[in-house]
MDTraj code that builds the backbone (N, CA, C; nanometers):
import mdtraj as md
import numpy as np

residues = "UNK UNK UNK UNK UNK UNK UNK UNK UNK UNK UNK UNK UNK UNK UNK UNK UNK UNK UNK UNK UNK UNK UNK UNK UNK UNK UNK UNK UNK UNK UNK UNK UNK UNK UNK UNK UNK UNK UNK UNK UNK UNK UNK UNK UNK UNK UNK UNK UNK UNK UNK UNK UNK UNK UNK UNK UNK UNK UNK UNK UNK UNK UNK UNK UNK UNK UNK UNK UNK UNK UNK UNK UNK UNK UNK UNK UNK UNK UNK UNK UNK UNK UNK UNK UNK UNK UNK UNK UNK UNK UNK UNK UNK UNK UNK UNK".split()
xyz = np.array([
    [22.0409, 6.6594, 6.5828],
    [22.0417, 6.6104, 6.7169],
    [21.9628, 6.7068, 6.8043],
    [21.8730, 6.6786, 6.8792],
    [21.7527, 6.7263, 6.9579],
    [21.8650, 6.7369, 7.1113],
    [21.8326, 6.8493, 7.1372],
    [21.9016, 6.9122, 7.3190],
    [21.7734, 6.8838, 7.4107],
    [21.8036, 6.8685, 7.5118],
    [21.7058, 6.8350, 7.6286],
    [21.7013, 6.9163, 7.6524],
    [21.5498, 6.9798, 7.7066],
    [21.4671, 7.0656, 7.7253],
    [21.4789, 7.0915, 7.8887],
    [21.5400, 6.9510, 7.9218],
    [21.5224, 6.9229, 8.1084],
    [21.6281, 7.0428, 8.1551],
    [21.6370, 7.0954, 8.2225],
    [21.7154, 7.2097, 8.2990],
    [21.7703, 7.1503, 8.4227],
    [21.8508, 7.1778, 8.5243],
    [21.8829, 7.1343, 8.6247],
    [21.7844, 7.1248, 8.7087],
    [21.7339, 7.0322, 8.8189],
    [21.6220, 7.0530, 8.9647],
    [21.5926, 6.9274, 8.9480],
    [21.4889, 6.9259, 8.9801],
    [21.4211, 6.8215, 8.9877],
    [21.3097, 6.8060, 8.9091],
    [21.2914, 6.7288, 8.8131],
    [21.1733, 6.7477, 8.6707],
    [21.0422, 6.7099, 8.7689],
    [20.9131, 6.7830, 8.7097],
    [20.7753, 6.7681, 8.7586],
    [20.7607, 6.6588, 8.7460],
    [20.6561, 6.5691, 8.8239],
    [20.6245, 6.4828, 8.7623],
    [20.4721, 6.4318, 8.8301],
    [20.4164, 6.3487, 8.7453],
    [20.2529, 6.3917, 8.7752],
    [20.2141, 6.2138, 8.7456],
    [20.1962, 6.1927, 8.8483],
    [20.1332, 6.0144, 8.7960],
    [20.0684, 5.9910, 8.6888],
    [20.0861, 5.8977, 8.6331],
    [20.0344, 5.8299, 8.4889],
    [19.9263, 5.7540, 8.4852],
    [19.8135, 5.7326, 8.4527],
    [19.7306, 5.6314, 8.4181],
    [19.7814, 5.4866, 8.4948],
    [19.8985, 5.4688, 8.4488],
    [19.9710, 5.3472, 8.4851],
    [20.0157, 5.3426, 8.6017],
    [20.0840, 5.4378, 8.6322],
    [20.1041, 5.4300, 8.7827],
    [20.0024, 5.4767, 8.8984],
    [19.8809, 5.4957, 8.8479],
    [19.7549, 5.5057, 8.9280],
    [19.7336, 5.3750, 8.9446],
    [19.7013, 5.3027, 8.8512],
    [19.6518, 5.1947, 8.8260],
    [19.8230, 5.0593, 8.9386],
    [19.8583, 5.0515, 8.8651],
    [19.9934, 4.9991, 8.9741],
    [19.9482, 5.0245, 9.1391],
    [19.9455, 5.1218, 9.1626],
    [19.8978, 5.1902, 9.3153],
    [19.7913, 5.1449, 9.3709],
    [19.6633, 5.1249, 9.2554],
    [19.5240, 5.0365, 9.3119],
    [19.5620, 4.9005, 9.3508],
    [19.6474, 4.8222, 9.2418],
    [19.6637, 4.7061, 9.2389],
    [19.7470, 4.6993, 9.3457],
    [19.8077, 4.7512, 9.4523],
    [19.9004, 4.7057, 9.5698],
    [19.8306, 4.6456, 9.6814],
    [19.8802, 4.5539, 9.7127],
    [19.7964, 4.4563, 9.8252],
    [19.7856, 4.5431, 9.9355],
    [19.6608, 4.5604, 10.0125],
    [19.6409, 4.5893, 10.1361],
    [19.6927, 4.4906, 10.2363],
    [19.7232, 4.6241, 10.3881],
    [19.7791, 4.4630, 10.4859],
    [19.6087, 4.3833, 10.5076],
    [19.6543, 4.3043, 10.5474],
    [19.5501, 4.1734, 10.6358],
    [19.5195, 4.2832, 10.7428],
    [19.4059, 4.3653, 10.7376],
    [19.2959, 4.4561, 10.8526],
    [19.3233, 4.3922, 10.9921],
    [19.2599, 4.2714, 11.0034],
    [19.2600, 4.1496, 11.0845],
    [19.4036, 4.1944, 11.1873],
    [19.4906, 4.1320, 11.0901],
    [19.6514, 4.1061, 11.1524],
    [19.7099, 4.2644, 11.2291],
    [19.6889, 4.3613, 11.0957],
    [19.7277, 4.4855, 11.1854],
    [19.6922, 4.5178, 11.2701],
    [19.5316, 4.4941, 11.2918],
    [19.4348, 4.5997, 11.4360],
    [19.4814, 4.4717, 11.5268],
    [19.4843, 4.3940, 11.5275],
    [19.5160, 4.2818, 11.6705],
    [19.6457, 4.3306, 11.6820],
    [19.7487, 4.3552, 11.6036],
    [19.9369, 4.4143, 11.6703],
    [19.9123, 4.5481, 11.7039],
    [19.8191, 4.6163, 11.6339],
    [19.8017, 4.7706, 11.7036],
    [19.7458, 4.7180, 11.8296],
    [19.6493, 4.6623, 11.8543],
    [19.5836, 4.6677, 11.9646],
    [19.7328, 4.6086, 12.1153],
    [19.7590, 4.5066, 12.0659],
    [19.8875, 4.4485, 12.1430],
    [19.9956, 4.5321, 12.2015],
    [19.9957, 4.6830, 12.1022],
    [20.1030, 4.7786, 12.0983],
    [20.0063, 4.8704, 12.1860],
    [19.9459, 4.8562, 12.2712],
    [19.8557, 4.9584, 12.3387],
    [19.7529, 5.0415, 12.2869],
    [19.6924, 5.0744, 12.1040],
    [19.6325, 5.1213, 12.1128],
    [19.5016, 5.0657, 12.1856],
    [19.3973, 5.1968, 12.1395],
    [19.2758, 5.1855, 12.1824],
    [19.2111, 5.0968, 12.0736],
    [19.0552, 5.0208, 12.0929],
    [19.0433, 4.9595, 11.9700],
    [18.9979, 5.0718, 11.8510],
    [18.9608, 5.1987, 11.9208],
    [18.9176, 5.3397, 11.7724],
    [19.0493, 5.3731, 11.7154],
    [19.1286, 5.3222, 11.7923],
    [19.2964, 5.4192, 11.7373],
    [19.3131, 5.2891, 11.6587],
    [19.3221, 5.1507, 11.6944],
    [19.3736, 5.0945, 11.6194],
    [19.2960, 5.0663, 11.4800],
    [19.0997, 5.1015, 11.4532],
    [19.0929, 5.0751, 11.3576],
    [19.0915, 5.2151, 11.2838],
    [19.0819, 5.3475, 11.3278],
    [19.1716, 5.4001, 11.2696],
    [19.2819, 5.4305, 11.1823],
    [19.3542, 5.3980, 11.2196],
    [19.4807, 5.3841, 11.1899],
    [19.5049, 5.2437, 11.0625],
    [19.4227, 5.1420, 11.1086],
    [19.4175, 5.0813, 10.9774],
    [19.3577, 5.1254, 10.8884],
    [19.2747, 5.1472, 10.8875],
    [19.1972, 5.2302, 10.7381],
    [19.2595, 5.3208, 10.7288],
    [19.3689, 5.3877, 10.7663],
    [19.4558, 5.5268, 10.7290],
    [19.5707, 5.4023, 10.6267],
    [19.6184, 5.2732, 10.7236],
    [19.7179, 5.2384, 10.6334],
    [19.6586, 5.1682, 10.5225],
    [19.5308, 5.1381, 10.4900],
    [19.4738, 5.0522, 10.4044],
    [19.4177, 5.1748, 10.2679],
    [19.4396, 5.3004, 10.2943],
    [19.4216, 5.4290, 10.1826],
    [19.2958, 5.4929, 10.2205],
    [19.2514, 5.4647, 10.3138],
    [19.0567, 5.5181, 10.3413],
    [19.0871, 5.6634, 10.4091],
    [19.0155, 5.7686, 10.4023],
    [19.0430, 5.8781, 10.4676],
    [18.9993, 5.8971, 10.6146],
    [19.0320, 5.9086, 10.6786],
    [19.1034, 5.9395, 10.7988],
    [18.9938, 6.0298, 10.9187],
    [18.9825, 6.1466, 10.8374],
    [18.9626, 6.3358, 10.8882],
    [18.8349, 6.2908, 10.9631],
    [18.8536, 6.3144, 11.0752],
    [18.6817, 6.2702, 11.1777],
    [18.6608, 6.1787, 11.1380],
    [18.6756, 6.0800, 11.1182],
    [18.5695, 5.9502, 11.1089],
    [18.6232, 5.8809, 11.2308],
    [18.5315, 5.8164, 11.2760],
    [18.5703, 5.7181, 11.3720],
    [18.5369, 5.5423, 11.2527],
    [18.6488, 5.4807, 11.2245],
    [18.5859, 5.3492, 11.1853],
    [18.6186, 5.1992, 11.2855],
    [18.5190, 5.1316, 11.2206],
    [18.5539, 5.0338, 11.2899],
    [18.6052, 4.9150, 11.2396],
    [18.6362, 4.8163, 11.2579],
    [18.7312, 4.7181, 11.1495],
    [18.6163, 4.6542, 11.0991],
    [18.5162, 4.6250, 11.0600],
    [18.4212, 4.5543, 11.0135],
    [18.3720, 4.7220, 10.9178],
    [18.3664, 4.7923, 10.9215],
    [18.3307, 4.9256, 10.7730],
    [18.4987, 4.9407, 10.7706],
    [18.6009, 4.9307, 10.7597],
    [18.7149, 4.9066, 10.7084],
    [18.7368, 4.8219, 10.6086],
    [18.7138, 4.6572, 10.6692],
    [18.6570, 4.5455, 10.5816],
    [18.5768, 4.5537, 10.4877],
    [18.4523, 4.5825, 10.5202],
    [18.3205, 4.6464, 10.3963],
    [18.3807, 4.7148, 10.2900],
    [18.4237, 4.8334, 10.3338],
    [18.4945, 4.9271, 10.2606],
    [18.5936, 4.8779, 10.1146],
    [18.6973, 4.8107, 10.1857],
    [18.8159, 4.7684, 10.0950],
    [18.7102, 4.6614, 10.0190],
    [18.6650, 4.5511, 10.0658],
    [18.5499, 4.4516, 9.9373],
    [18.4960, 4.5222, 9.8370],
    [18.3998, 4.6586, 9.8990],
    [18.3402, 4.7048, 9.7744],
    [18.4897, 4.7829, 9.6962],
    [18.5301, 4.8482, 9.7465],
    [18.6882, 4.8778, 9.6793],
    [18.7195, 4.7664, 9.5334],
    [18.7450, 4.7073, 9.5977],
    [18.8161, 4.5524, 9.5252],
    [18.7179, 4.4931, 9.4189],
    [18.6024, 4.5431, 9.4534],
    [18.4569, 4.4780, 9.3712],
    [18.5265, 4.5559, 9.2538],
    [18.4790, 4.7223, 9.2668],
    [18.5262, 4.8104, 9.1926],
    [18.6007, 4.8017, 9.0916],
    [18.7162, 4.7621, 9.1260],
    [18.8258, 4.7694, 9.0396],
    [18.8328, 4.6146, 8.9703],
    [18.7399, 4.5507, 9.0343],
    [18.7428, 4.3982, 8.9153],
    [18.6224, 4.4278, 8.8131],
    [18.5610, 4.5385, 8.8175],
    [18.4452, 4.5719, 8.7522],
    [18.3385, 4.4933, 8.7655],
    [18.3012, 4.4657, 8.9204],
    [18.1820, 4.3974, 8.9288],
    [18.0695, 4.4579, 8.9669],
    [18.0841, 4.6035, 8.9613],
    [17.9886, 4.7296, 8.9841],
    [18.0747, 4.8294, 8.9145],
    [17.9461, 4.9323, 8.8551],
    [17.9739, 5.0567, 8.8392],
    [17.8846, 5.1722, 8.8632],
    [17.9337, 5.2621, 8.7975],
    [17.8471, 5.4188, 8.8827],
    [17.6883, 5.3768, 8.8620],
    [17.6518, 5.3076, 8.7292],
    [17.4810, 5.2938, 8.7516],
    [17.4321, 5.2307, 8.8411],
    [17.5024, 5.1135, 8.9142],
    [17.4505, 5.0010, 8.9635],
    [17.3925, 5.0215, 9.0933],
    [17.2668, 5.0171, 9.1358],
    [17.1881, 4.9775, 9.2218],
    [17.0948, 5.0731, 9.1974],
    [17.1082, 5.1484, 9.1392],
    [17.0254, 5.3271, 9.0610],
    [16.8819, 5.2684, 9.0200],
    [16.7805, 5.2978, 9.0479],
    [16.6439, 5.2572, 8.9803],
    [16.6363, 5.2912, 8.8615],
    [16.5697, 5.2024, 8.7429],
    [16.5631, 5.2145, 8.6577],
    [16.4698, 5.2787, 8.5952],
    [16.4679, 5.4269, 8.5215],
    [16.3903, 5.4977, 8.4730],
    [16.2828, 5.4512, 8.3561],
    [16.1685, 5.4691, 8.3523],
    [16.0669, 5.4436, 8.2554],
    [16.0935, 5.5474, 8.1134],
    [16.0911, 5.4381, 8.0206],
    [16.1138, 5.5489, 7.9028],
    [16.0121, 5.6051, 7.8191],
])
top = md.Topology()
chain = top.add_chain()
for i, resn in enumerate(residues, 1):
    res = top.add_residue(resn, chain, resSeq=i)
    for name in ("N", "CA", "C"):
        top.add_atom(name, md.element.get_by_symbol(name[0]), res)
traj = md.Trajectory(xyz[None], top)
């Protein structure tokens, strides 16, 4: 009979392949729907598209975005992960 190795605390734990993948696959909100209730809730329209591309996973740090490169953004995203592009694609093609 094998003893657990686990000790008392709290065990490490480090995302899996799978649960990366789970995490891509989570629906974004509707861009659209959020920046019009942010906007309703007083933001500004930079705070509110902001703030959506913060809740939609896009980074944040100085950028100013706007909901149309938010939009752009998440499509090619989504292209991505259905594999309808990859790292070569749009790259000129070298003479051999």
């Amino acid at each position: 009979m094998a003893a657990s190795a686990a000790g008392p605390g709290p065990a490490p734990t480090t995302p899996t392949r799978k649960a990366r993948a789970d995490a891509a696959a989570l629906p974004t909100p509707t861009t659209r729907t959020v920046y019009r209730l942010l906007l309703m809730r007083g933001l500004t329209p930079a705070e509110a598209s902001s703030l959506t591309a913060f809740m939609c996973g896009l980074p944040t740090n100085d950028l100013n975005w706007s909901l149309g490169q938010v939009n752009q953004l998440l499509f090619l995203r989504r292209m991505r992960q259905l594999g309808r592009f990859g790292d070569d694609d749009g790259r000129s093609k070298r003479p051999h």
